[in-house]
KEBA-5907 format. One record per residue (C-alpha): chain; x, y, z; residue in one letter. Coordinates in steps of 0.001 Angstrom, whole numbers. Each point is the difference from the previous one (the first is absolute). Last residue first. Layout:
<rs>
R  chain     east    north       up  res
R      A        X        Y        Z    A
...
</rs>
This chain:
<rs>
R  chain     east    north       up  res
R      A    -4457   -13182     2162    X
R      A    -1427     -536     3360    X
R      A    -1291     3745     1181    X
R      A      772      757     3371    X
R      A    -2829      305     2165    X
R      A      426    -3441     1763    X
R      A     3839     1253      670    X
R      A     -988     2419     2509    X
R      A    -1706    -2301     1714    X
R      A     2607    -2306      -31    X
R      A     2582     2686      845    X
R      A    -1914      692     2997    X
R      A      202    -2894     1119    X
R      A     3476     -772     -509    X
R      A     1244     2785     1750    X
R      A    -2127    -1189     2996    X
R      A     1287    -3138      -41    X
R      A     3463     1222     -138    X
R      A     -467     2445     3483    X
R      A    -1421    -3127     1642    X
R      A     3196    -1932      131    X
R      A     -630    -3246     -187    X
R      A       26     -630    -4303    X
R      A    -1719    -1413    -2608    X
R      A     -675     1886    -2996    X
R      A     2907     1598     -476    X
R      A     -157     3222    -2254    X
R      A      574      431    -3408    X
R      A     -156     3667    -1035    X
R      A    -3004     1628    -1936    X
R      A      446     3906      101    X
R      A    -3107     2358      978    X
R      A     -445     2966     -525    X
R      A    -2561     3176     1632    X
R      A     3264     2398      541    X
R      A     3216    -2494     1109    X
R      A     2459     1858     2898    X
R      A     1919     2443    -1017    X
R      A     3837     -157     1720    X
R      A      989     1074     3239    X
R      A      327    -3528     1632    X
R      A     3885      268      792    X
R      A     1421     3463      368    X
R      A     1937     1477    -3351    X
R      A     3696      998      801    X
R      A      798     1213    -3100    X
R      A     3416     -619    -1501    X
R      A      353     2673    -3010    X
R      A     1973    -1308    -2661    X
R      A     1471     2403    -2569    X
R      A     2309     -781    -3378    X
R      A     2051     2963    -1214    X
R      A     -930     3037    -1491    X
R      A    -1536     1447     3125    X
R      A    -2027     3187      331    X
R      A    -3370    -1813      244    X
R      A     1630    -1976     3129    X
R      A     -252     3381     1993    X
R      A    -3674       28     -559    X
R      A     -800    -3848     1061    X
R      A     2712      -35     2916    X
R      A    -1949     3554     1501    X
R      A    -3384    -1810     -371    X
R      A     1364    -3291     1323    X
R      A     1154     1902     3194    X
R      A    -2865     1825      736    X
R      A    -2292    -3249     -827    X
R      A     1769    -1319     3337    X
R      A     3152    -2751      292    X
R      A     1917      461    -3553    X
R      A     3377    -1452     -909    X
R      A     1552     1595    -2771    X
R      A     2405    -1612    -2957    X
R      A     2143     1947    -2473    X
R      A      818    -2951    -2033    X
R      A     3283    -1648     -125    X
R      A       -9    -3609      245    X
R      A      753      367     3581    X
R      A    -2411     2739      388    X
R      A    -2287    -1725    -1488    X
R      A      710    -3153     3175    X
R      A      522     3001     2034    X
R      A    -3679      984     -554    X
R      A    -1214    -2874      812    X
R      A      780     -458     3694    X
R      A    -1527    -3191     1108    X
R      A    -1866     -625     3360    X
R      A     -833    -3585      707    X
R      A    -3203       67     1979    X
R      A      662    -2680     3576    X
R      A    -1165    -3298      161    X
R      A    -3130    -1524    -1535    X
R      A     1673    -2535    -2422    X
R      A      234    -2892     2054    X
R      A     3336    -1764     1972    X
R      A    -1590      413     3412    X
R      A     2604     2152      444    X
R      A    -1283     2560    -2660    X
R      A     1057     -128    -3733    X
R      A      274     3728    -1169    X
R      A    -2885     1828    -1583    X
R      A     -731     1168    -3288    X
R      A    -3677     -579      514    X
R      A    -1434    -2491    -3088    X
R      A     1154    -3090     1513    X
R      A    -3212    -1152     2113    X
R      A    -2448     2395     1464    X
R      A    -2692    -2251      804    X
R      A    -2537     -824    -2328    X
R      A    -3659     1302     1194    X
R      A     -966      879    -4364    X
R      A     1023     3729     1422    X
R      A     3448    -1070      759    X
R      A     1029    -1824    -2669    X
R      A    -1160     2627    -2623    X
R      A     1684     2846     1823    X
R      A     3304    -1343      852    X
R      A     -575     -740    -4354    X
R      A       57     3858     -316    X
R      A     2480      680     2815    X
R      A     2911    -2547    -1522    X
R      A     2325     1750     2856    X
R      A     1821     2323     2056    X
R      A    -2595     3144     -975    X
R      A     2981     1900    -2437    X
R      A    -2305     1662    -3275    X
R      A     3546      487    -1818    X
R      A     -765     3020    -2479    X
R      A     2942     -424    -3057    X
R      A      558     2753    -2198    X
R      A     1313     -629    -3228    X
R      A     2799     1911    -2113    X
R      A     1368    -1344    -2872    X
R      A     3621      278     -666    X
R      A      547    -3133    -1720    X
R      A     1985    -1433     2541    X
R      A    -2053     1768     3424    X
R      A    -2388    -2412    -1290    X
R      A     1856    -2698     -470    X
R      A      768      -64     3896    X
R      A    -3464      411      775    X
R      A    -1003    -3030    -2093    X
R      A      803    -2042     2725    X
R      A    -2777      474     1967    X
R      A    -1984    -3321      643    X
R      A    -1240    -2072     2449    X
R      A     1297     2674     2994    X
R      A    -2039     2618    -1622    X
R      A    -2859    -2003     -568    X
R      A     -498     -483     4043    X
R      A      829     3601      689    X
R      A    -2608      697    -2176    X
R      A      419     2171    -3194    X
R      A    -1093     2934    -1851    X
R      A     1729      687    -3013    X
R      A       40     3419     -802    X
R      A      949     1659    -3365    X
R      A      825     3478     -701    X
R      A     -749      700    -3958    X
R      A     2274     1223    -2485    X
R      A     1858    -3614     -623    X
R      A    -3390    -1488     -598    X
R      A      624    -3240    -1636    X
R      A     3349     -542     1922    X
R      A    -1251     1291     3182    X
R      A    -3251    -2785     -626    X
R      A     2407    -2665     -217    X
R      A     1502     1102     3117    X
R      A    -2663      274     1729    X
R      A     -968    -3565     -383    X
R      A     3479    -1167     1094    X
R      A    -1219     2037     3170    X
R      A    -3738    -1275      378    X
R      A      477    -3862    -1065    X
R      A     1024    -1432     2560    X
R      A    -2889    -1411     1303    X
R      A    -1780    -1277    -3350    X
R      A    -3741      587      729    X
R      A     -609    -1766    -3340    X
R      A    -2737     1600    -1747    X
R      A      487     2824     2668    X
R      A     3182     1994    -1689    X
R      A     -829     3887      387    X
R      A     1490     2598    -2172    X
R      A    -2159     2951      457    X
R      A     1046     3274    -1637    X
R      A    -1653    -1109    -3613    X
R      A    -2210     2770     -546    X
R      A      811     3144     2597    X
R      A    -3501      387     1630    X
R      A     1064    -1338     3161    X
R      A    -1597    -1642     2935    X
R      A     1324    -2601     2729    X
R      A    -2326     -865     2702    X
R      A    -1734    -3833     -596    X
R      A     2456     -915    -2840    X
R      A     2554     1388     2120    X
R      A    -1040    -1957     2991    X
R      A     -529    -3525    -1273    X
R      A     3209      683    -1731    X
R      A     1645      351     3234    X
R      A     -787    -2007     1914    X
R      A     2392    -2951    -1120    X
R      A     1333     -431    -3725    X
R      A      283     1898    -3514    X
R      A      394     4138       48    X
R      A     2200     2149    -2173    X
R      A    -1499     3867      -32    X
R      A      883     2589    -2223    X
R      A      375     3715      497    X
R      A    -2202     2056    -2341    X
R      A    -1723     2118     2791    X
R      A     3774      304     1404    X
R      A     -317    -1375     3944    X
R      A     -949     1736     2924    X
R      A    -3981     -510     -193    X
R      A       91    -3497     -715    X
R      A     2855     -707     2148    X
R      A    -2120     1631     3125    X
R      A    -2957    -1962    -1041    X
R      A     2084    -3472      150    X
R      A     1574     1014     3647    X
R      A    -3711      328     1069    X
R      A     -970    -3419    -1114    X
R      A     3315    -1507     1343    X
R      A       68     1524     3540    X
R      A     2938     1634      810    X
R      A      770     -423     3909    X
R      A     3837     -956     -680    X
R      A     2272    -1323     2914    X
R      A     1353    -3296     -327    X
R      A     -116    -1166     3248    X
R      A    -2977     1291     1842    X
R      A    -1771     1196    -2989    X
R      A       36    -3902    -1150    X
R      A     -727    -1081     3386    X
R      A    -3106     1934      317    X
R      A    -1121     -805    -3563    X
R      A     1183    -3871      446    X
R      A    -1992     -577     3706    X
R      A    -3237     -204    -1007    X
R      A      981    -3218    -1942    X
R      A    -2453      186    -3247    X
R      A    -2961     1021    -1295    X
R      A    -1800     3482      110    X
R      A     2829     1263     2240    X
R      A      110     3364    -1780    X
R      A    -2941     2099     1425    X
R      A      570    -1003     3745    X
R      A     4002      514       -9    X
R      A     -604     2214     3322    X
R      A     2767     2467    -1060    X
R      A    -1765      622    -3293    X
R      A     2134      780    -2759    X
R      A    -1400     1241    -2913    X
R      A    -2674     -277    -2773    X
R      A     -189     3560    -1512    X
R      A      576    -1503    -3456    X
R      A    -2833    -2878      494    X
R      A    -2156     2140     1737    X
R      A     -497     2303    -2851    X
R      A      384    -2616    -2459    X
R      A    -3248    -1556     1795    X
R      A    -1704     3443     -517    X
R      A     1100      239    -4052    X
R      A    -1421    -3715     -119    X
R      A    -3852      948     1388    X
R      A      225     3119    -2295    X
R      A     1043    -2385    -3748    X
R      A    -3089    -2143     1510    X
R      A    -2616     2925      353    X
R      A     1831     1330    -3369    X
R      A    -1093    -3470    -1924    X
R      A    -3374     -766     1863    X
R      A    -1256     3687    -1084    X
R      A    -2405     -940    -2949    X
R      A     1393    -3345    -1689    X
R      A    -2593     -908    -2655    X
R      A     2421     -517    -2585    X
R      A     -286     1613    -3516    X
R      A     -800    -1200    -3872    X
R      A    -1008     2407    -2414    X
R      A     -228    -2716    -2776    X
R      A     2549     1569    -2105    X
R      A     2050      434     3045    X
R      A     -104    -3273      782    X
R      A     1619    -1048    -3374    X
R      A     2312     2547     -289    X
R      A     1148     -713     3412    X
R      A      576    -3777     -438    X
R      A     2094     1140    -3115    X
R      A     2126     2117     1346    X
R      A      435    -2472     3194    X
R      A      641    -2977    -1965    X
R      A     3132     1704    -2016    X
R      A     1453      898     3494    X
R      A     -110    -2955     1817    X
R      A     1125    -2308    -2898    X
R      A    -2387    -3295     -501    X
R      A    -1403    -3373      791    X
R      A    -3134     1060     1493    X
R      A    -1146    -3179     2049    X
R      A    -3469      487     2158    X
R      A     1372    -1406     2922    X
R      A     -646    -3328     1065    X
R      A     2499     1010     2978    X
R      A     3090       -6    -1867    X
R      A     -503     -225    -4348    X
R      A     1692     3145     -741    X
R      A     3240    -1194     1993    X
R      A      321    -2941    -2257    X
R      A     -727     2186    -3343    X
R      A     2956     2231     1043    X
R      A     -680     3563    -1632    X
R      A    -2273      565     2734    X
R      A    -3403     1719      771    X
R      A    -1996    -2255     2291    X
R      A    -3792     1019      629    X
R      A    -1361    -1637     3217    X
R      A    -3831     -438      661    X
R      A    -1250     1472     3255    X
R      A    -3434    -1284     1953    X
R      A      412    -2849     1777    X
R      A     3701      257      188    X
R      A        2     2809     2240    X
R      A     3688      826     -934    X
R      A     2809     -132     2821    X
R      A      444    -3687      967    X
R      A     1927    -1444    -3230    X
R      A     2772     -178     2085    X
R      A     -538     3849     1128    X
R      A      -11      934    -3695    X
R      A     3717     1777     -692    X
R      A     1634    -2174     2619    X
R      A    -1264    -2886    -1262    X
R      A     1395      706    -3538    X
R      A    -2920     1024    -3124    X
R      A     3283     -150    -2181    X
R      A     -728     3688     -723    X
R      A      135     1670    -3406    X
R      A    -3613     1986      176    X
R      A    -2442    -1702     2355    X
R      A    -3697     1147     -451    X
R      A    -1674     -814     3307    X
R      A    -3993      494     -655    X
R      A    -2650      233     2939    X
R      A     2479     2061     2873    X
R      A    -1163     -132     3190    X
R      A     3269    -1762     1329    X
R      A     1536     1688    -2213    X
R      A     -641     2986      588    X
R      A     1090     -503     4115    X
R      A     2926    -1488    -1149    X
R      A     1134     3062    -1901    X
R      A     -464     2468     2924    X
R      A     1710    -2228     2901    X
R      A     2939     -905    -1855    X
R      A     1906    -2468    -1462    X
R      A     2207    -2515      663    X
R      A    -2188    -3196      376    X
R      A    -2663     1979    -2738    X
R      A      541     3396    -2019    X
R      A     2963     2731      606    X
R      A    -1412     3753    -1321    X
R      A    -3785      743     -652    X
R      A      782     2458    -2999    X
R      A    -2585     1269    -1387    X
R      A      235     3612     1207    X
R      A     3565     -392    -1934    X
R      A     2689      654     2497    X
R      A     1913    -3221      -50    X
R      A      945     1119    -3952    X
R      A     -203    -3655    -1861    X
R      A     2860    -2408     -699    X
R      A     1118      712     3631    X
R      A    -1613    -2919     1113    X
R      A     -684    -2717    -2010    X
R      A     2868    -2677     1080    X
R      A    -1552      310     3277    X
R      A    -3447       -8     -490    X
R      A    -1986     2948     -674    X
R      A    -3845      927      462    X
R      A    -2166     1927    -2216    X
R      A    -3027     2054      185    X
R      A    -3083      506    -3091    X
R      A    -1241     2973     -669    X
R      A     -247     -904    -3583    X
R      A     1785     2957    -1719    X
R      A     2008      720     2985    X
R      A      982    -4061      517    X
R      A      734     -221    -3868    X
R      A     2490     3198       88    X
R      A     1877    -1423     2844    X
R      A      354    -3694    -1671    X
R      A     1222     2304    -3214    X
R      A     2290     1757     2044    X
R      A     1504    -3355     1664    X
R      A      547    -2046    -3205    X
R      A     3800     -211     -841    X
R      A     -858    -3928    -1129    X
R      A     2696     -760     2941    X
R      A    -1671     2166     2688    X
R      A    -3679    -1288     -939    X
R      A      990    -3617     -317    X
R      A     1931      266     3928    X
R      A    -3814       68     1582    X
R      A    -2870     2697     -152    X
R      A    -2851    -1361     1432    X
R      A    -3301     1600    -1212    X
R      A    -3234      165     2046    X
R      A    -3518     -481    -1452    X
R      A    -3055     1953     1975    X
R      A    -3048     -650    -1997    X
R      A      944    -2847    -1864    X
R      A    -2382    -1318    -3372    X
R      A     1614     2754    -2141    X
R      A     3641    -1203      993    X
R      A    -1206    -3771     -441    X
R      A    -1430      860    -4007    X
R      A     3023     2606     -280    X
R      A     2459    -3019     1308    X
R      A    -1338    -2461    -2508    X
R      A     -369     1785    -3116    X
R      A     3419      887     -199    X
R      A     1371    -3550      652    X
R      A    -2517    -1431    -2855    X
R      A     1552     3256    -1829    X
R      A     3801    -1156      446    X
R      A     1918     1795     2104    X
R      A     3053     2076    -1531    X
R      A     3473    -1342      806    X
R      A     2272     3211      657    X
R      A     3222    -1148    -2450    X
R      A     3180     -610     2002    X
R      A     2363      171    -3182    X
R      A     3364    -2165       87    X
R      A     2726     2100    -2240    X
R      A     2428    -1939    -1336    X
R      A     3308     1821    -1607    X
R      A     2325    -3046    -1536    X
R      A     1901    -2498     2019    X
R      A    -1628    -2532    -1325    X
R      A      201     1256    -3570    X
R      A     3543     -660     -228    X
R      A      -63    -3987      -73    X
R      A     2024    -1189     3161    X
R      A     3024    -1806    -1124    X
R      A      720    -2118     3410    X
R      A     2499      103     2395    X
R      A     -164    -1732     3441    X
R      A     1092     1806     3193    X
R      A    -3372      149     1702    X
R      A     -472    -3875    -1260    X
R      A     2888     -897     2557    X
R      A    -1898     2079     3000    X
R      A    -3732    -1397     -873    X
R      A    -1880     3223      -12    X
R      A    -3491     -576     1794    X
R      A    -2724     2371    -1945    X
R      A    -2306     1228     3633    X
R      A    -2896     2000    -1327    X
R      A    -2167     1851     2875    X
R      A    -3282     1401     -515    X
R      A    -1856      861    -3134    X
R      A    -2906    -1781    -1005    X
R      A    -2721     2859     -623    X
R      A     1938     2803     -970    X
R      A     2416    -2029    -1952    X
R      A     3209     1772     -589    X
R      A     1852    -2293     2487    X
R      A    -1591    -2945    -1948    X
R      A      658      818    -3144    X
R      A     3293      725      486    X
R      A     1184    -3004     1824    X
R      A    -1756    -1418    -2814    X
R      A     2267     1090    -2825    X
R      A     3010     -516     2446    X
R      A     -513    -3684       67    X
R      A     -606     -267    -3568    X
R      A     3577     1977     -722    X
R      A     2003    -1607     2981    X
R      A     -810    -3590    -1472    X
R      A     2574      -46    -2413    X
R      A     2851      325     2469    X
R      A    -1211    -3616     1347    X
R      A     -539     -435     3727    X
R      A    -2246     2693      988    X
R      A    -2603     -532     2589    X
R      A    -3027     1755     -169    X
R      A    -2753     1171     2593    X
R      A    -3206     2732     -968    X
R      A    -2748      998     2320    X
R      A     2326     -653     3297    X
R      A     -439    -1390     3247    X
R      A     -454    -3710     -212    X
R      A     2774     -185    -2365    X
R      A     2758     1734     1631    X
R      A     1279    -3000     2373    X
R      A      632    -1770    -3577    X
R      A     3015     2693      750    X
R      A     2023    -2135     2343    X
R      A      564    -2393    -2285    X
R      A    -2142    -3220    -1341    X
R      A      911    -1807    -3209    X
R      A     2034    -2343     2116    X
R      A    -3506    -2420     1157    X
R      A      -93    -2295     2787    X
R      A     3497     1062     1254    X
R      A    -1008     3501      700    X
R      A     3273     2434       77    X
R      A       76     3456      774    X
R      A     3273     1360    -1514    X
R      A     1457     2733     1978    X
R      A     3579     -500    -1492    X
R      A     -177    -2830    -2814    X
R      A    -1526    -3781      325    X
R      A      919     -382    -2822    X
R      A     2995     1061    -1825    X
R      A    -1694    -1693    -3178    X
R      A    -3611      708      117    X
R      A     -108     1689    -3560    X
R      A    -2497     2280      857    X
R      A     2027     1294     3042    X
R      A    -1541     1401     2836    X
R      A    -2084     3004      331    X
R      A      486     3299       -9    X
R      A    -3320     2384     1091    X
R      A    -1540     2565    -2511    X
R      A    -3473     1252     1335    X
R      A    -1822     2688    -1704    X
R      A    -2626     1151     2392    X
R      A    -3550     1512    -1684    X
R      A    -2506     1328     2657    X
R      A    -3269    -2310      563    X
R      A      154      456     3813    X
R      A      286    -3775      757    X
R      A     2290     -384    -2736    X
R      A     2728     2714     1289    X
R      A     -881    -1437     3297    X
R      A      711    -3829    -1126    X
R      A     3201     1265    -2222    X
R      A     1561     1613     3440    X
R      A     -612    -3092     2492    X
R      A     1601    -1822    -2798    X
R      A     3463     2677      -88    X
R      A     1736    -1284     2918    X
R      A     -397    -3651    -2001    X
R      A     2210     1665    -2781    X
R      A     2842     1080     1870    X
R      A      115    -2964     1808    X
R      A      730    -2171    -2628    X
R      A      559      692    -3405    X
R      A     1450     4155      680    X
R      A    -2653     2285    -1229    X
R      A    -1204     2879    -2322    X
R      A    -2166     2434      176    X
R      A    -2367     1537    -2964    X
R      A    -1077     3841     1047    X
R      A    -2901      881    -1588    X
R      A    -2136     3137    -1901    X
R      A    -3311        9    -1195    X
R      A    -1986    -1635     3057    X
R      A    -1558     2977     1884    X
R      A     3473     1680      203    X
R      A     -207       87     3806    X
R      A     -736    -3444     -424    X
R      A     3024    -1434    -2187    X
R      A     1838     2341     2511    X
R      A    -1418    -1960     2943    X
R      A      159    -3568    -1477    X
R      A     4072      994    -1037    X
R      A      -39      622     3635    X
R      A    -1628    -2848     1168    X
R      A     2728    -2302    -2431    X
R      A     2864     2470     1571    X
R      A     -990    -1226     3963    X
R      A     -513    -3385    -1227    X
R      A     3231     -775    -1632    X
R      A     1882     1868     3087    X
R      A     2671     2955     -456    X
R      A    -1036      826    -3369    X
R      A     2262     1780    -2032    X
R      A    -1604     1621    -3699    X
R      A     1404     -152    -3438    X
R      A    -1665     2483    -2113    X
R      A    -1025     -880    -3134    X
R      A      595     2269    -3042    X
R      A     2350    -2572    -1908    X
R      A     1660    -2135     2217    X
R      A     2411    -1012    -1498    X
R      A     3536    -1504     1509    X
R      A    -1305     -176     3135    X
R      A    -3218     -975     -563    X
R      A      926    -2933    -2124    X
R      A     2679    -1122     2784    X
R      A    -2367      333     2999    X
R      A    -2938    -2088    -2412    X
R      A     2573    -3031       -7    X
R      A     2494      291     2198    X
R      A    -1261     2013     2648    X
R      A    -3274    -2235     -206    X
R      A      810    -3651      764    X
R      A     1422      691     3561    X
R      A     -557     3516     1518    X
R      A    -1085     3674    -1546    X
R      A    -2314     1751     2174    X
R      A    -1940     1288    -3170    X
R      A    -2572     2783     -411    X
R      A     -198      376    -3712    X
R      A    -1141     3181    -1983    X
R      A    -2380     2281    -1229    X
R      A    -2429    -2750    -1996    X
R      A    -2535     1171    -1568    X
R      A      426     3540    -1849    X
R      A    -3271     1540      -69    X
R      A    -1926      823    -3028    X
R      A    -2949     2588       22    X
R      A    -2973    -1186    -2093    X
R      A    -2377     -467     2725    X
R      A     2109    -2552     1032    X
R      A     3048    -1221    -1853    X
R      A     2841    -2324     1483    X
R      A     3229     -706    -1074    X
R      A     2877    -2996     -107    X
R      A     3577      952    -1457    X
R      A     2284      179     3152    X
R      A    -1422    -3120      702    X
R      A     1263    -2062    -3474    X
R      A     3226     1478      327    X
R      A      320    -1707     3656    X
R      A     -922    -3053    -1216    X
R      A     1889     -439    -2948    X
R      A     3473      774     2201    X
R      A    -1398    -2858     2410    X
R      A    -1072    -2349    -2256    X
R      A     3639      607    -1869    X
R      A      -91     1670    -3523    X
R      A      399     -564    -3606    X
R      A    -2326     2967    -1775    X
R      A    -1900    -1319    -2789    X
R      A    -1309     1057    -3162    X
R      A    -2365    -1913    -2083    X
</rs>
């Protein structure tokens, strides 16, 4: 046998820069690089090996452990799960910035390859720099933090055990089913180790993602509950943009006249202006697709988690009379809701589900319901991009201090409302452009408004909701589209969390633009307080007042010198005028861009015939909380349990 005497380190990196993927029969290099930030019990170890080879990775700069890990999500994304970015980590700090990372990579199903030092196997210069220490057992670092929120964990303390480990790192973040975030801990003196690796482990492997065919049983099932529905409606979740599925979920829906509704991580895989398409569907969504579904006798749910956001908390559906259908390639997400479990790829079940029903001649008994609700939503997006500023504030103090939107135009400036700001990007912007959304209001009203028929072009992160991940996210998607504009489209609130990736941005030459929705505060959960009778406590940005509570003056912030600082060409736009002229003079940048948009307070969309399950107090004087609770126990009695 030959062998190859190597560090861990030097063997891992050789090993990575060999690892493929095949789908469809076209093979995709898998790993493009490693983000690093390099720190204590990492530079030395993995630094050195990349250093002196590298091979064809490229060795990226983070500027914080989370901000590169959600980019690396984002490009892993933007490739629909065939290429990565491992990143690498200091033993202490370093590492835990990246856990909040690994749980949304996991949450969203979208391979992470984590690589954090650790301290020493040996346990001789103990306790070392950034050590955590438990006295009741020493086994534990910083990175047993990682368990709970990755598909794969390993610790490696012998050089031996770098070849089994990184076997099933593999076959987990090739796993369409099970992938998610894999954290393989590097114990700093073991990093260093030699070892004579045998040859064939760092030869050629090529991991295939095979489409997963139903099974007949599962075949039979759906047409015997499709036939027995008269109006079925499909959901099309993140499984149908990763299994590359959207024209074949098109094609069904024409042949079978049967609508669909998106969630989040689905949108964009399919053409937005496909008669069939109902758009955003349940906390989130909008007014045309909720209305189906509410009628609707048969939900077949292709690649979704079945989330509360996506059905209403188990609300939406007339349980009484609508089975469920789940398509998935994860056997635990097939079997939500009592479902009828089809444990399979989207695209392979849908070309055979359709030869099927179209032997038997099968069609829905929709009539005009579909365009009657597609109309209904093309006159609410009317209103919502013409929405503007109303000197009496009646239309946009729905809930909330009466006083913020006159205040806020009173002090900061900007009579943009965020609904009609959102149209005006829609219709300015590249019809490829990309979009980078996670956190606040603003996801609830993309899903709701944003269309495009460029496959792929939505890059939203709402497993999670990770604030802060919209600019590092648009990053990673720059670097897997590099001919594309991309857009992350932020909160002032998720801004300030998190934008450090701007600087390594302008580092690797990659161009983002950066649209700063500024409303002085956490206006999405301002919301939810407020209209469940809370007061409005800590989500204004507002200055402490001399009674020594939050309600004092808004806190003004200039954003655009804080990119211009870094140096972006910033704007600062007051009226839809001015973001119109900022949005087509950015186009001819080739640096970064952030626009700060003055966006008034309580212009978002409001929910469309949802409902979202929130725990309330059940005891309480104020008047304003009993009444929220009512009404979310009623609401909650038509929920279904399980």
């Amino acid at each position: 046998m030959k062998t190859r005497r190597m560090t861990v380190a030097q063997a891992l990196v050789k090993f990575l820069d060999n690892q493929y993927v095949e789908f469809d029969g076209k093979e995709y290099k898998f790993v493009e690089g490693v983000f690093t930030i390099f720190g204590h019990g990492i530079v030395c170890g993995l630094g050195q090996a990349l250093d002196e080879d590298p091979g064809s990775l490229k060795v990226y700069q983070g500027r914080n452990e989370q901000g590169m890990a959600h980019a690396a999500i984002a490009f892993a994304k933007q490739n629909n799960r065939k290429k990565i970015i491992a990143c690498s980590s200091s033993i202490g700090p370093g590492a835990a910035n990246m856990v909040t990372a690994a749980a949304t990579a996991t949450v969203n199903n979208i391979p992470l390859l984590l690589l954090p030092g650790d301290t020493f196997a040996t346990r001789q210069p103990d306790p070392v720099l950034q050590q955590l220490e438990q006295p009741y057992n020493l086994t534990i670092t910083t990175n047993d933090a990682f368990k709970p929120v990755t598909k794969y964990w390993d610790r490696i303390t012998r050089p031996e055990m770098l070849m089994t480990a990184m076997i099933n790192a593999m076959r987990v973040l090739t796993d369409p089913a099970d992938t998610g975030a894999v954290c393989i801990a590097l114990s700093q003196d073991v990093e260093g180790e030699s070892f004579d690796y045998p040859e064939y482990f760092f030869e050629k492997r090529v991991h295939r993602i095979r489409r997963q065919e139903p099974v007949e049983d599962e075949i039979k099932d759906m047409v015997r509950a499709i036939t027995n529905s008269k109006k079925p409606l499909i959901i099309c979740g993140g499984g149908v943009r990763y299994s590359e599925a959207g024209e074949a979920l098109v094609e069904f829906c024409e042949e079978f006249n049967i609508p669909f509704a998106e969630t989040q991580a689905g949108k964009s895989a399919a053409k937005s202006s496909s008669k069939y398409n109902l758009g955003g569907i349940g906390v989130t969504g909008n007014l045309a697709a909720n209305t189906i579904a509410k009628d609707a006798d048969l939900i077949i749910s292709i690649g979704s988690r079945l989330s509360d956001f996506t059905t209403s908390s188990k609300w939406l559906f007339d349980y009484e009379k609508a089975k469920i259908i789940s398509i998935n390639m994860s056997r635990f997400h097939a079997y939500k809701m009592d479902s009828i479990p089809v444990v399979a790829d989207a695209k392979a079940t849908l070309e055979l589900l359709k030869d099927r029903l179209v032997e038997i001649g099968y069609k829905s008994k929709y009539e005009n319901e579909i365009a009657r609700a597609k109309e209904a939503w093309d006159k609410e997006m009317e209103g919502l991009a013409t929405y503007r500023f109303d000197e009496n504030f009646e239309p946009m103090v729905k809930a909330g201090d009466p006083r913020t939107i006159p205040e806020f135009v009173k002090d900061i400036g900007g009579v943009i409302t965020q609904t009609s700001a959102i149209s005006l990007i829609r219709d300015t912007i590249d019809e490829d452009a990309i979009i980078v959304g996670a956190s606040g209001s603003l996801p609830g009203c993309l899903q709701r408004m944003w269309t495009t028929d460029k496959v792929d072009s939505y890059n939203m992160e709402y497993g999670y909701s990770c604030m802060g991940y919209e600019i590092a996210g648009s990053l990673g998607s720059k670097l897997a589209a590099p001919d594309q504009e991309v857009y992350a489209m932020v909160g002032d609130g998720s801004f300030l969390m998190l934008h450090s990736e701007m600087v390594t941005a302008l580092q690797e030459n990659m161009k983002i633009n950066i649209l700063l929705f500024d409303n002085c505060g956490f206006g999405c959960i301002n919301n939810l307080e407020m209209s469940n009778g809370i007061g409005n406590l800590a989500t204004e940005f507002r200055t402490r007042d001399k009674e020594g509570k939050l309600y004092g003056d808004l806190m003004p912030i200039d954003y655009a010198k804080i990119a211009e600082g870094y140096g972006y060409k910033s704007y600062t736009v007051k009226t839809l005028e001015e973001l119109k002229e900022a949005l087509i003079d950015a186009k001819k940048e080739t640096r970064g861009v952030l626009i700060d948009i003055k966006v008034l307070p309580k212009t978002m969309t409001d929910g469309y015939e949802s409902w979202w399950h929130v725990g309330l107090a059940s005891t309480s004087d104020k008047e304003s909380i009993k009444n929220a609770y009512e009404d979310k126990e009623a609401n909650r009695i038509k929920a279904r349990l399980y």
